[in-house]
C-alpha positions, 0 to 999 in steps of 0.5 A: 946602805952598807952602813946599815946593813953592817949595823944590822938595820933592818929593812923595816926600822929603815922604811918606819924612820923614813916614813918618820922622817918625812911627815915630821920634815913635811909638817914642821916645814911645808905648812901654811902661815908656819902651822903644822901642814894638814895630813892631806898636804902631807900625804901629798907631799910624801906619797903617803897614804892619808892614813900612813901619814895618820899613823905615822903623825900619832907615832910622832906625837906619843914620842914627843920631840926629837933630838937635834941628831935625829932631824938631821 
């Protein structure tokens, strides 16, 4: 936290990132038969909202994939 806070992340990007971070690592890794897991599962998984999870998938989605630094 003192690094982000050095690099002035702000609370906001920190929590969008994450939010990010974990419906991309939850979908790609927690579904059934290797599929995408469904917003429902995700949002379970998460703590999310199921409609947080929506909107944070599209986000995703409109991005494209990411780096291989990023997913780290």
């Amino acid at each position: 936290m003192r690094f982000l806070l050095r690099q002035g992340i702000l609370w906001q990007d920190f929590a969008e990132l994450a939010k990010e971070t974990f419906v991309e690592i939850a979908r790609a890794e927690y579904g059934i038969d290797g599929r995408p897991t469904n917003n429902s599962r995700v949002a379970m998984l998460t703590g999310l909202s199921r409609r947080e999870v929506a909107r944070v998938r599209d986000v995703l989605l409109e991005t494209g994939p990411q780096d291989e630094e990023r997913s780290v």
